[in-house]
KERO-17583 format. One record per atom (N, C-alpha, C, O, CB): y, x, z; atom name; residue in three letters; residue number from 0. Coordinates in nm, 3 decimals, padded with zeros to 5 digits. Glycine has a CB too. Layout:
REM residues N
{rec {Y X Z} CA ala NUM}
...
***
This chain:
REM residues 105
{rec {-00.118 00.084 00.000} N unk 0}
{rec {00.000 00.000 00.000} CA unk 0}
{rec {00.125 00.089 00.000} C unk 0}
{rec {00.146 00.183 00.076} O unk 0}
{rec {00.000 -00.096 00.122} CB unk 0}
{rec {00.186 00.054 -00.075} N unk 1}
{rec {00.309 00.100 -00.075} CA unk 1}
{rec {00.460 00.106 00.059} C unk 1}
{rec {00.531 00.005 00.060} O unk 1}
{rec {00.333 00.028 -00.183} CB unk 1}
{rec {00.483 00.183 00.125} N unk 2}
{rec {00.582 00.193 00.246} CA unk 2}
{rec {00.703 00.108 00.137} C unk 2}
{rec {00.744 00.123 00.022} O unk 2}
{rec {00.626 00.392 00.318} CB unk 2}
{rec {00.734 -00.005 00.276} N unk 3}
{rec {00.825 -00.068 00.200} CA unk 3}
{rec {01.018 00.000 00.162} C unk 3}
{rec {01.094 -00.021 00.067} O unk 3}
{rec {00.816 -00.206 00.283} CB unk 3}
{rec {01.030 00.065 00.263} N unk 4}
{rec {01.134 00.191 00.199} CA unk 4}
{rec {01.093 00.235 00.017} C unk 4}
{rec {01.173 00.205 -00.071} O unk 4}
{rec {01.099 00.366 00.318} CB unk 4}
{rec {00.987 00.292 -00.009} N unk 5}
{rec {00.965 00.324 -00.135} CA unk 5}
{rec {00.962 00.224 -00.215} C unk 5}
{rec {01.032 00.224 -00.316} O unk 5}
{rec {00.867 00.388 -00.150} CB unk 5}
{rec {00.871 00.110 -00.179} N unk 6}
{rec {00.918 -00.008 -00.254} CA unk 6}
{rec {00.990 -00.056 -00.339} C unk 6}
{rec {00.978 -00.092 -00.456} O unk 6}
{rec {00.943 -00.057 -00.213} CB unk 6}
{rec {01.132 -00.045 -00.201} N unk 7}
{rec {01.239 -00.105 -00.203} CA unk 7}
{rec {01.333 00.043 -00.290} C unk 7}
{rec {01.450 00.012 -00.315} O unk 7}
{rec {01.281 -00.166 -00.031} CB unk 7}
{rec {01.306 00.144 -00.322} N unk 8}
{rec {01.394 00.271 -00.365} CA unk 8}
{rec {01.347 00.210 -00.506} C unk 8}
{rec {01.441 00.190 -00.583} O unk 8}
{rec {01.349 00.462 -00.311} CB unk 8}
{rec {01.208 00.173 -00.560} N unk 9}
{rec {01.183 00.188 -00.670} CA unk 9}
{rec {01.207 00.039 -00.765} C unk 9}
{rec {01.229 00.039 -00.887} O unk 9}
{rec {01.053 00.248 -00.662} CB unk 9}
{rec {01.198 -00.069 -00.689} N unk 10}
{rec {01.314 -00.150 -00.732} CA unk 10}
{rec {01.467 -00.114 -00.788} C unk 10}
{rec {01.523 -00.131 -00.896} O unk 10}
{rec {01.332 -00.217 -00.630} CB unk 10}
{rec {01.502 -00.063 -00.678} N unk 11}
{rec {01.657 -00.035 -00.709} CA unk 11}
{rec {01.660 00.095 -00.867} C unk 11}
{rec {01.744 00.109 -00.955} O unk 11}
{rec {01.741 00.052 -00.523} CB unk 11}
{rec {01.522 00.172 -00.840} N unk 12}
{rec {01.549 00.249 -00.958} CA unk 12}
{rec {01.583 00.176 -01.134} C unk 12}
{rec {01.662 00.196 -01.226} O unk 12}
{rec {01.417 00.337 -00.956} CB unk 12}
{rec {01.471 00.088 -01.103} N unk 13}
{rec {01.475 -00.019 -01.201} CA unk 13}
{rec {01.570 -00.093 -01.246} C unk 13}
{rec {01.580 -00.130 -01.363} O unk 13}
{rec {01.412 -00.092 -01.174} CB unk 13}
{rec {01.668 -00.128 -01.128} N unk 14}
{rec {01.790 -00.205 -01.164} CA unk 14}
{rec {01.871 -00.108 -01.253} C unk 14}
{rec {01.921 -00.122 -01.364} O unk 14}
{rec {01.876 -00.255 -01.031} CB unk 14}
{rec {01.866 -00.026 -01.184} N unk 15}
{rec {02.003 00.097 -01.212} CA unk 15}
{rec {01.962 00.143 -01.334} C unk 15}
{rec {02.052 00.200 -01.397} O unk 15}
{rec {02.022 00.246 -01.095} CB unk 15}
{rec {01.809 00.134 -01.414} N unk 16}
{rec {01.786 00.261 -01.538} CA unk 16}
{rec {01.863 00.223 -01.651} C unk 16}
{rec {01.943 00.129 -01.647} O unk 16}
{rec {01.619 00.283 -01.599} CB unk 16}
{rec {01.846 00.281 -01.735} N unk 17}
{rec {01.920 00.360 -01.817} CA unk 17}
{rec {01.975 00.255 -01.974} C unk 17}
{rec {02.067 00.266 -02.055} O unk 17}
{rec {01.810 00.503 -01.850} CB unk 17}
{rec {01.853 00.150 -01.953} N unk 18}
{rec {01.833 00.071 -02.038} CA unk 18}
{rec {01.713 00.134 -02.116} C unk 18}
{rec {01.653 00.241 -02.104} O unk 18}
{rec {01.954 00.043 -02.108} CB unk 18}
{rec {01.701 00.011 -02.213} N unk 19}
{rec {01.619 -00.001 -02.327} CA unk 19}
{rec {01.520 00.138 -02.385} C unk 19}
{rec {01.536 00.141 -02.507} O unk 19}
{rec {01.723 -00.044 -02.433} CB unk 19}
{rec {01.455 00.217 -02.354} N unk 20}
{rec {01.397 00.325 -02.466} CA unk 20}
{rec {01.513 00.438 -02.453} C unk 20}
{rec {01.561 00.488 -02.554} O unk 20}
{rec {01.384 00.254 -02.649} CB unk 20}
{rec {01.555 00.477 -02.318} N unk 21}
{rec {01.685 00.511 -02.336} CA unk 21}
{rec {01.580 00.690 -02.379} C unk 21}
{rec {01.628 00.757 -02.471} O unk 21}
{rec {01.826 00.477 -02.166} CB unk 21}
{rec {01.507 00.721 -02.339} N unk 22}
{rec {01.438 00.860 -02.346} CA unk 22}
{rec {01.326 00.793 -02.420} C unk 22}
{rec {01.280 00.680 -02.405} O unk 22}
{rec {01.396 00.951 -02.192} CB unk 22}
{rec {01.280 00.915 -02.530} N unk 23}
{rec {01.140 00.920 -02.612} CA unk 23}
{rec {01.047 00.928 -02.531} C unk 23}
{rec {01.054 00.999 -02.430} O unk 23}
{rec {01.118 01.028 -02.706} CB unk 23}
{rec {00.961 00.868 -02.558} N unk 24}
{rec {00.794 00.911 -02.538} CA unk 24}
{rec {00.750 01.039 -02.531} C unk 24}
{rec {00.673 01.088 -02.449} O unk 24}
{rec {00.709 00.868 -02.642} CB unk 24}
{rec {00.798 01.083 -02.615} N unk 25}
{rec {00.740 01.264 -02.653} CA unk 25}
{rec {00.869 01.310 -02.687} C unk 25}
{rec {00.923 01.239 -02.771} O unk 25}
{rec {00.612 01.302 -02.807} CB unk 25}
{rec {00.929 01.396 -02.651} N unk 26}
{rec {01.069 01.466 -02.657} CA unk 26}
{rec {01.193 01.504 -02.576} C unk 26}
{rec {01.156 01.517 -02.460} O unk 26}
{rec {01.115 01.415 -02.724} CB unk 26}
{rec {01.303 01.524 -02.585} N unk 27}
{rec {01.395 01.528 -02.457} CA unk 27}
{rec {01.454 01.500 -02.561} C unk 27}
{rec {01.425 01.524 -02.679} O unk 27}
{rec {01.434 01.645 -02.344} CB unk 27}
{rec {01.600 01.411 -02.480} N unk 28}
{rec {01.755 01.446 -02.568} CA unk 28}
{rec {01.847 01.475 -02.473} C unk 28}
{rec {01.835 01.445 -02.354} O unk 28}
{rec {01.828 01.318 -02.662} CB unk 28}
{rec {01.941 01.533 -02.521} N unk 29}
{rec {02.073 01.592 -02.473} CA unk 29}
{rec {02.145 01.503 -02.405} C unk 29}
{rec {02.131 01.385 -02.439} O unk 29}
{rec {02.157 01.641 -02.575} CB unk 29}
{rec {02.249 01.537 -02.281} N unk 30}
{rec {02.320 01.448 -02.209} CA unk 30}
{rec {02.386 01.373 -02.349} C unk 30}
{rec {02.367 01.251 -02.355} O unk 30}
{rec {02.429 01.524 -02.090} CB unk 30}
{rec {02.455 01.433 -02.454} N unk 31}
{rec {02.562 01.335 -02.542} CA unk 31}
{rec {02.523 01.261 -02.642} C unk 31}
{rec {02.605 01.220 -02.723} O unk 31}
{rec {02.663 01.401 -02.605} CB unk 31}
{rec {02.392 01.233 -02.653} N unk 32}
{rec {02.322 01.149 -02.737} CA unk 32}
{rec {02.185 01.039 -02.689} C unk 32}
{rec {02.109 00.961 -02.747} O unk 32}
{rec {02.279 01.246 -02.832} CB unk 32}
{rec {02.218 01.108 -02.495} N unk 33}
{rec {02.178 00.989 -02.432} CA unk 33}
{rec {02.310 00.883 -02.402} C unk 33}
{rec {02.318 00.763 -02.377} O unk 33}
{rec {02.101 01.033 -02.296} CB unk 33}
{rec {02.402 00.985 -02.415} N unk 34}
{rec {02.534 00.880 -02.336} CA unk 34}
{rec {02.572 00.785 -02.523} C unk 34}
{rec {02.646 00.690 -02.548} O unk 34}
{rec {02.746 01.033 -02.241} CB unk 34}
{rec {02.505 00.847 -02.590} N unk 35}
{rec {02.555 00.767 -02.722} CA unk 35}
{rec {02.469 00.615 -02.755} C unk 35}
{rec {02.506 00.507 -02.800} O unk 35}
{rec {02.529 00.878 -02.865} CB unk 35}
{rec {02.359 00.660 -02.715} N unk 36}
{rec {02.229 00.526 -02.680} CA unk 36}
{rec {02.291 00.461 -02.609} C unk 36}
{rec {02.317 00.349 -02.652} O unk 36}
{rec {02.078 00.551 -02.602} CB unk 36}
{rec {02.323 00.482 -02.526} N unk 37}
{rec {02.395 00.401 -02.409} CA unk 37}
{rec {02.562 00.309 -02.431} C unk 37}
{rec {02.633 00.242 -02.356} O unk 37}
{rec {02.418 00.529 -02.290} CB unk 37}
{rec {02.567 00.341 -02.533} N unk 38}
{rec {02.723 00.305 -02.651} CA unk 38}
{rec {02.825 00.338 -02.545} C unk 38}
{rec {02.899 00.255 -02.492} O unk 38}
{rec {02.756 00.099 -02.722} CB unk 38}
{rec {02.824 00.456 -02.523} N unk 39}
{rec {02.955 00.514 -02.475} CA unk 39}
{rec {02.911 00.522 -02.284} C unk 39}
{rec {03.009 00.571 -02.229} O unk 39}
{rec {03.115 00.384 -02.531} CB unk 39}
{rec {02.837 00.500 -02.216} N unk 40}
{rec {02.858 00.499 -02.080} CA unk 40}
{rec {02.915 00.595 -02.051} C unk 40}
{rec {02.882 00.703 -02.098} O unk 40}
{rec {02.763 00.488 -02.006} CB unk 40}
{rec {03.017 00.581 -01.964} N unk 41}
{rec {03.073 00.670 -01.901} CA unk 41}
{rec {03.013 00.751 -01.825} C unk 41}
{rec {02.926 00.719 -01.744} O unk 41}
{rec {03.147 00.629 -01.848} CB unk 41}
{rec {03.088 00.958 -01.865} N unk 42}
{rec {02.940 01.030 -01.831} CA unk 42}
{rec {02.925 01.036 -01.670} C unk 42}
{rec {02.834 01.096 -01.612} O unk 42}
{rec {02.932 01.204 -01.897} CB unk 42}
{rec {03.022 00.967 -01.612} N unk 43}
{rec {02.988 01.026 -01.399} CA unk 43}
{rec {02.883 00.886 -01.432} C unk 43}
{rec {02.773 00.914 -01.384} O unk 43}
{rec {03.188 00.997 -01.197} CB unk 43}
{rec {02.880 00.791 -01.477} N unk 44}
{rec {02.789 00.660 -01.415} CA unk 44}
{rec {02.665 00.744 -01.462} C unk 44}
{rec {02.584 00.780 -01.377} O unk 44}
{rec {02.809 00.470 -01.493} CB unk 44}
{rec {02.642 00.787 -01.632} N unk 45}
{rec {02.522 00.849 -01.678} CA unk 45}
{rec {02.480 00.988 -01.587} C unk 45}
{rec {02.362 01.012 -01.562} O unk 45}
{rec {02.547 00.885 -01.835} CB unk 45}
{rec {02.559 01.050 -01.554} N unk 46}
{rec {02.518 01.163 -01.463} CA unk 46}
{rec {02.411 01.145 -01.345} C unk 46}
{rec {02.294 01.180 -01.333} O unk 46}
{rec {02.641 01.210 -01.401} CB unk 46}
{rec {02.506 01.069 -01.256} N unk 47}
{rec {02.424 00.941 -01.163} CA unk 47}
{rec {02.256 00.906 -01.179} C unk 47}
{rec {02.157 00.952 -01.121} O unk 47}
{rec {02.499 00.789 -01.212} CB unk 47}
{rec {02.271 00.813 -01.274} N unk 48}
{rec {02.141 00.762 -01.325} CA unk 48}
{rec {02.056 00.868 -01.331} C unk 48}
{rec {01.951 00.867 -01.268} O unk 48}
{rec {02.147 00.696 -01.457} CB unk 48}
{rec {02.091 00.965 -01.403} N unk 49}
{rec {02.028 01.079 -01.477} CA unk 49}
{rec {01.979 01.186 -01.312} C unk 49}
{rec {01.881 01.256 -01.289} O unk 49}
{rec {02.173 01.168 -01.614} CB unk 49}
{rec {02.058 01.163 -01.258} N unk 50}
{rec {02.024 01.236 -01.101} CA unk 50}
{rec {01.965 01.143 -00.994} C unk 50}
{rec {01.909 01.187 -00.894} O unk 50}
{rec {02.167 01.295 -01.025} CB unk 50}
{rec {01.982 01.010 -01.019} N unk 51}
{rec {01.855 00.926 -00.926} CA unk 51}
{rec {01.726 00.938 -00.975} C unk 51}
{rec {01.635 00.974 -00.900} O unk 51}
{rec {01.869 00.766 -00.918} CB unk 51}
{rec {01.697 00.901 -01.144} N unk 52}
{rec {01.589 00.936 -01.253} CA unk 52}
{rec {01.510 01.100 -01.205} C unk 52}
{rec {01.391 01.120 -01.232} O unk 52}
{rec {01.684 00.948 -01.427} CB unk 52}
{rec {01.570 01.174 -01.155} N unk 53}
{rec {01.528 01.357 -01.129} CA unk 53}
{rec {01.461 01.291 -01.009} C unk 53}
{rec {01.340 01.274 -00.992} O unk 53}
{rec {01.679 01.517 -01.092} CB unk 53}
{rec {01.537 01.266 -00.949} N unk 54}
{rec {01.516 01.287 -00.764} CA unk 54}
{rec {01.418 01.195 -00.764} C unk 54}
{rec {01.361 01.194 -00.655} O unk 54}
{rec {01.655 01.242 -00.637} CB unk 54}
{rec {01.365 01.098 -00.863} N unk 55}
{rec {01.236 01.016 -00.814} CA unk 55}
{rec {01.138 01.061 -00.916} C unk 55}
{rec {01.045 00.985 -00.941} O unk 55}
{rec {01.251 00.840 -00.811} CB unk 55}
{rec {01.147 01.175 -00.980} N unk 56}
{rec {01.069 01.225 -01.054} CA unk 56}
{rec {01.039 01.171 -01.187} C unk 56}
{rec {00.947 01.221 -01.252} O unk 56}
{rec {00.979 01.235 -00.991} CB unk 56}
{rec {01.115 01.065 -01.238} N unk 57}
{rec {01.073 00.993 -01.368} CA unk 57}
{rec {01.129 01.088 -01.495} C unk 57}
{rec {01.088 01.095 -01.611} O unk 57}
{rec {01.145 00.827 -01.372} CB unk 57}
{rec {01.244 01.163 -01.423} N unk 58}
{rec {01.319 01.267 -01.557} CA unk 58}
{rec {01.281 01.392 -01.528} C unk 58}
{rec {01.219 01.422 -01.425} O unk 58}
{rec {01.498 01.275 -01.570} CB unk 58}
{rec {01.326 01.498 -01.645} N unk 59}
{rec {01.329 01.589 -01.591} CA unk 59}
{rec {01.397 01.675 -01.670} C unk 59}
{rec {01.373 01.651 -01.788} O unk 59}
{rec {01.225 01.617 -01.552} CB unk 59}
{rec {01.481 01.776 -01.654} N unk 60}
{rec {01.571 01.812 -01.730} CA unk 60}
{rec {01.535 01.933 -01.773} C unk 60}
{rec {01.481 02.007 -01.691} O unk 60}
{rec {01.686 01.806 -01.679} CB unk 60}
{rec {01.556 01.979 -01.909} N unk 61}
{rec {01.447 02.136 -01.939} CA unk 61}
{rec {01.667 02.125 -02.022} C unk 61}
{rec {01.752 02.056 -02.079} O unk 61}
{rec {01.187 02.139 -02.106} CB unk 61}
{rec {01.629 02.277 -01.950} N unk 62}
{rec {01.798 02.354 -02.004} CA unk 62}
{rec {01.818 02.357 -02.162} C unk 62}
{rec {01.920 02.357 -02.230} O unk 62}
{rec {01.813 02.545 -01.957} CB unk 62}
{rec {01.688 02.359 -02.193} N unk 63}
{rec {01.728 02.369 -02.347} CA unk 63}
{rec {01.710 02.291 -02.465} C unk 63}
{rec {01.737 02.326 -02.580} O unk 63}
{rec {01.683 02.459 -02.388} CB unk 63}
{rec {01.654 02.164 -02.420} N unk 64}
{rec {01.592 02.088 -02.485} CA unk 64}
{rec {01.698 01.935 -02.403} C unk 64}
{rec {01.744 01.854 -02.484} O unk 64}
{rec {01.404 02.117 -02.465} CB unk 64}
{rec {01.713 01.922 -02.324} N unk 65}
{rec {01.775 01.800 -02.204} CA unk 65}
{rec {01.676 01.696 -02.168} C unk 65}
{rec {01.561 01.735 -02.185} O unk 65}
{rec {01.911 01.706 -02.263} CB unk 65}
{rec {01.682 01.626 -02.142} N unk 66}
{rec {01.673 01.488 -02.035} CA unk 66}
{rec {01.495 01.457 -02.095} C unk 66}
{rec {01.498 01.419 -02.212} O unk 66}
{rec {01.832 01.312 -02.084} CB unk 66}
{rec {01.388 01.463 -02.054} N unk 67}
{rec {01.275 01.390 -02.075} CA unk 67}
{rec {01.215 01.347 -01.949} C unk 67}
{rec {01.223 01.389 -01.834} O unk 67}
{rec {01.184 01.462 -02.154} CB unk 67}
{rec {01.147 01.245 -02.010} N unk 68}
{rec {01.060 01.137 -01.924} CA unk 68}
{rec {00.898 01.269 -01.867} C unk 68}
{rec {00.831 01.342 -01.939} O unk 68}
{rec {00.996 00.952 -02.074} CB unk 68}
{rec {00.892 01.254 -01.757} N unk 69}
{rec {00.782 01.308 -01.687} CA unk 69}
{rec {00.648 01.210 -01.642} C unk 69}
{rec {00.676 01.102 -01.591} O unk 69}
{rec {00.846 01.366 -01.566} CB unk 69}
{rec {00.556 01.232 -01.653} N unk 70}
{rec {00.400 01.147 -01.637} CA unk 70}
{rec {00.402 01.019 -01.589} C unk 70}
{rec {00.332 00.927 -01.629} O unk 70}
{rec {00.298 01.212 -01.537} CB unk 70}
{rec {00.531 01.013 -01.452} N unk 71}
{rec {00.541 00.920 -01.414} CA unk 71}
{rec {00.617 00.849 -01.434} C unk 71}
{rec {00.616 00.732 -01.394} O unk 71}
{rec {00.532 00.923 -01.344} CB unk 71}
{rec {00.730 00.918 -01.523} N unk 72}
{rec {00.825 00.809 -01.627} CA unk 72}
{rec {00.744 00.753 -01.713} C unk 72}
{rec {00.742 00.630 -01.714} O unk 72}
{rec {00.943 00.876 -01.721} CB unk 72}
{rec {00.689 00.800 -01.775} N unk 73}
{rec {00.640 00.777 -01.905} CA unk 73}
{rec {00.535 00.636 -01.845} C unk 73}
{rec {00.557 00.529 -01.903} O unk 73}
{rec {00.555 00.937 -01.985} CB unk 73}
{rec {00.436 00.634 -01.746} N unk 74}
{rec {00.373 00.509 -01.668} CA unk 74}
{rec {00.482 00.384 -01.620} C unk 74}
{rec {00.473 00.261 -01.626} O unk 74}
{rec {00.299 00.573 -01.526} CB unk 74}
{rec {00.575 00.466 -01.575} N unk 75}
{rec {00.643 00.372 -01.526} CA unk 75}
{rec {00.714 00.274 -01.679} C unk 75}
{rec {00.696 00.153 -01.693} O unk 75}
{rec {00.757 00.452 -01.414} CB unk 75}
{rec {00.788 00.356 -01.775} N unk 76}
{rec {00.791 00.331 -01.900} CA unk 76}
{rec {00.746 00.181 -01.964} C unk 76}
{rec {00.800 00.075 -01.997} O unk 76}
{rec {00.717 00.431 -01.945} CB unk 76}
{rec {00.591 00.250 -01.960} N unk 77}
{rec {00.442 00.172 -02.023} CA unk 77}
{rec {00.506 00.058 -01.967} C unk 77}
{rec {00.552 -00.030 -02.040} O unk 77}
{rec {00.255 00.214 -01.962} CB unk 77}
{rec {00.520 00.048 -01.778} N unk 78}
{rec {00.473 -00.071 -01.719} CA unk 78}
{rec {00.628 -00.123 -01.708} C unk 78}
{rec {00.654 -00.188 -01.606} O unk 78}
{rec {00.374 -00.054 -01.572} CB unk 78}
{rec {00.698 -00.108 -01.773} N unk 79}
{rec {00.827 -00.123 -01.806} CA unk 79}
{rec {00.849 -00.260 -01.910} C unk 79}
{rec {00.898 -00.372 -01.915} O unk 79}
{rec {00.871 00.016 -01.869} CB unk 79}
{rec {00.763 -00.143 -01.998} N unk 80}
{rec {00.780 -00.261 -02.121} CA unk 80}
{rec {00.650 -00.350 -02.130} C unk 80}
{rec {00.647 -00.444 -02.209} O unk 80}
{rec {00.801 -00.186 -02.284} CB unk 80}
{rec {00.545 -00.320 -02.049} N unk 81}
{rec {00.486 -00.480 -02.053} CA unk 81}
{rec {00.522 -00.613 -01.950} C unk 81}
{rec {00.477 -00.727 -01.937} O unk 81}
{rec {00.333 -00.465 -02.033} CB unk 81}
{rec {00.645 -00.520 -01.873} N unk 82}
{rec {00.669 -00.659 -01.775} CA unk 82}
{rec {00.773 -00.711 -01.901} C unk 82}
{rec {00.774 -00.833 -01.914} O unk 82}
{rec {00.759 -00.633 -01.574} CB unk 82}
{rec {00.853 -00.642 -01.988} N unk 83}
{rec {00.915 -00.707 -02.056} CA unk 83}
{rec {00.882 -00.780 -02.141} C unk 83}
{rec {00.976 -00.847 -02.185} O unk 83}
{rec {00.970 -00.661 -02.088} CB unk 83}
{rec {00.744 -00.807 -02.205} N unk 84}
{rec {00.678 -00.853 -02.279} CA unk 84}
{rec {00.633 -01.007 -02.237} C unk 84}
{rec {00.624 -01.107 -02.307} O unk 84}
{rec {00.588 -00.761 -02.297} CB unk 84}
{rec {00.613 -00.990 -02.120} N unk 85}
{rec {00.564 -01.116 -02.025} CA unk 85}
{rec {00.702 -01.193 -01.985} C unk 85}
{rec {00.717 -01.314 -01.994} O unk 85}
{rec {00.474 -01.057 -01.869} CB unk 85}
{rec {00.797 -01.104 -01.940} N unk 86}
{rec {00.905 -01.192 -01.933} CA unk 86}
{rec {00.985 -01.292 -02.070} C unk 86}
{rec {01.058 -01.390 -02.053} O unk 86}
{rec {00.996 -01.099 -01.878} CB unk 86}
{rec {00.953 -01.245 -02.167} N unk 87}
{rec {00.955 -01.292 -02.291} CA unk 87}
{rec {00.893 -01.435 -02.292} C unk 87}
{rec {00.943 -01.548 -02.299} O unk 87}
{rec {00.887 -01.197 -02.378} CB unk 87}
{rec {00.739 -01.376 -02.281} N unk 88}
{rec {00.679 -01.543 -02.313} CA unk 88}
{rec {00.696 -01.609 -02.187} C unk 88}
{rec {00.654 -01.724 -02.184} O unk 88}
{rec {00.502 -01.562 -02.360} CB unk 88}
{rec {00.747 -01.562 -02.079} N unk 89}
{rec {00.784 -01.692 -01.957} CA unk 89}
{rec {00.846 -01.749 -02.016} C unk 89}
{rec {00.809 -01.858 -02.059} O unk 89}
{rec {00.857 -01.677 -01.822} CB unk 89}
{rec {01.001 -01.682 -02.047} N unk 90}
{rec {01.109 -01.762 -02.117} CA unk 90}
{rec {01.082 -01.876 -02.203} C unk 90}
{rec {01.111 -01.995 -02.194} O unk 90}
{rec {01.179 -01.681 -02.194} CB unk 90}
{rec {01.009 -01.795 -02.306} N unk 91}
{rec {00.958 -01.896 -02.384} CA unk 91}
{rec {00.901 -01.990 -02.341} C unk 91}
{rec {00.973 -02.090 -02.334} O unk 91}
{rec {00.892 -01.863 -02.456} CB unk 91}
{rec {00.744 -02.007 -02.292} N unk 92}
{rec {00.754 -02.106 -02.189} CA unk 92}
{rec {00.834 -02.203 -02.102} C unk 92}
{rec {00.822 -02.324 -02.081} O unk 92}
{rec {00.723 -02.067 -02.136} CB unk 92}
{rec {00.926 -02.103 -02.055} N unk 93}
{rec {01.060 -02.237 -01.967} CA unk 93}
{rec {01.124 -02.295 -02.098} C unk 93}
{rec {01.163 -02.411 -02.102} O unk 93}
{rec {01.233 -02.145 -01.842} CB unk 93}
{rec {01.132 -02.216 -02.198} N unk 94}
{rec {01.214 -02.277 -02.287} CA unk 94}
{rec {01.162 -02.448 -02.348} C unk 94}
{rec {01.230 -02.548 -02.371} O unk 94}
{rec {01.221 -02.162 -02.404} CB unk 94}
{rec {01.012 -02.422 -02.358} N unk 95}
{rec {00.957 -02.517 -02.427} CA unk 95}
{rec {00.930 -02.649 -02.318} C unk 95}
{rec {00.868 -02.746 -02.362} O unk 95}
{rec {00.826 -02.454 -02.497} CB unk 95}
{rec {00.980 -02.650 -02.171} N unk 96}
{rec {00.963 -02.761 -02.079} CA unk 96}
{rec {01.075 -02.864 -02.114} C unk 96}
{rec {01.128 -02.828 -02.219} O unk 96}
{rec {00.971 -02.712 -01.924} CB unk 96}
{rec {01.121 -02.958 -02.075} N unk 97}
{rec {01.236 -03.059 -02.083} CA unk 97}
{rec {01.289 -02.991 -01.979} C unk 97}
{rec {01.197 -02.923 -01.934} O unk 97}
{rec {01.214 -03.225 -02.067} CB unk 97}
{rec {01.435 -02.964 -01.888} N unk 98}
{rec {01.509 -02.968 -01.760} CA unk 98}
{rec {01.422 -03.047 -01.692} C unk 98}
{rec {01.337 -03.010 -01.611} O unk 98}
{rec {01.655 -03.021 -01.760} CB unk 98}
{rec {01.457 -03.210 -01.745} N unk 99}
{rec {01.398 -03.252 -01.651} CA unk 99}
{rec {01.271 -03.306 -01.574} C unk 99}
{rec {01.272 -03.373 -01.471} O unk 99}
{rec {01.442 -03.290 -01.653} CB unk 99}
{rec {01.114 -03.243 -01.679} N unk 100}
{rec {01.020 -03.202 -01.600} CA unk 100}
{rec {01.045 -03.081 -01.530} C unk 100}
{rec {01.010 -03.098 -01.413} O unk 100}
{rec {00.913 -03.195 -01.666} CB unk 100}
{rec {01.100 -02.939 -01.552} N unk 101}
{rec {01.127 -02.816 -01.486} CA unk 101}
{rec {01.170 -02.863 -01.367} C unk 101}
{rec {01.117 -02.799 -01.276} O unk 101}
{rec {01.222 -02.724 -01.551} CB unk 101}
{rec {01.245 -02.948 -01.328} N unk 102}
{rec {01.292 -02.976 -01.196} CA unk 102}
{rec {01.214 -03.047 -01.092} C unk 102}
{rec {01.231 -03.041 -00.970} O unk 102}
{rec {01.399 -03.042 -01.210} CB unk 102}
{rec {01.101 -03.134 -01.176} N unk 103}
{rec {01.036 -03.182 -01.096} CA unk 103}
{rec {00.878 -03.142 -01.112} C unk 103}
{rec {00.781 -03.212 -01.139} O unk 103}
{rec {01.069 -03.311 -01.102} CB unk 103}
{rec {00.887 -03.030 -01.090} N unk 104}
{rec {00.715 -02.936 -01.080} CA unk 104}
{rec {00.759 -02.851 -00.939} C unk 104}
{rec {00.680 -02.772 -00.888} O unk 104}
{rec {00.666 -02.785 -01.259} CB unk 104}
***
C-alpha cells in the first residue's frame, strides 16, 4: 500500500505535469522546445515542473541531450494515457444519458 503522503505527492504530480506527450518515449528535448510544446509557458513555471518531474524521478536531465522521461516516467506515462482513454469513453457515456435520468441514478 502506498503511504498516503506519497499518494497524495503523486496526485499533485499529475495535476501540475507538463501536459499532453510533453517528453518522447525514446529521446530527450531541450528546455526551449519543451517550453515551445508547451506554446510559450513561461520558463520559472516550466523550470518548476521540470524540477518537481527530477525530484520524483519521472525526468531526468542528461547535459547534453536535455529533459527525458526515466522507467518510471515512461510507466507512469503508459498509465497516463490509458486513464485518458477511459476518461474519454466515460464522457462519452455521460454524454449519451438524458440530464434527466443522470440525476436520478
Amino acid at each position: 500500500m502506498i503511504p498516503a503522503a506519497r499518494h497524495q505527492q503523486v496526485q499533485e504530480l499529475f495535476r501540475t505535469e507538463l501536459g499532453d506527450e510533453p517528453l518522447p518515449q525514446d529521446g530527450a528535448l531541450g528546455f526551449r522546445p519543451l517550453q515551445q510544446r508547451r506554446d510559450g509557458m513561461s520558463s520559472s513555471v516550466l523550470q518548476q515542473r521540470l524540477t518537481e518531474l527530477q525530484e520524483a524521478r519521472l525526468v531526468e536531465r542528461d547535459a547534453e541531450e536535455g529533459y527525458r522521461l526515466t522507467a518510471l516516467g515512461k510507466g507512469a506515462s503508459d498509465e497516463s494515457r490509458g486513464l485518458h482513454r477511459w476518461s474519454e469513453l466515460w464522457a462519452a457515456e455521460l454524454d449519451d444519458v438524458p440530464a434527466e435520468a443522470a440525476g436520478a441514478q
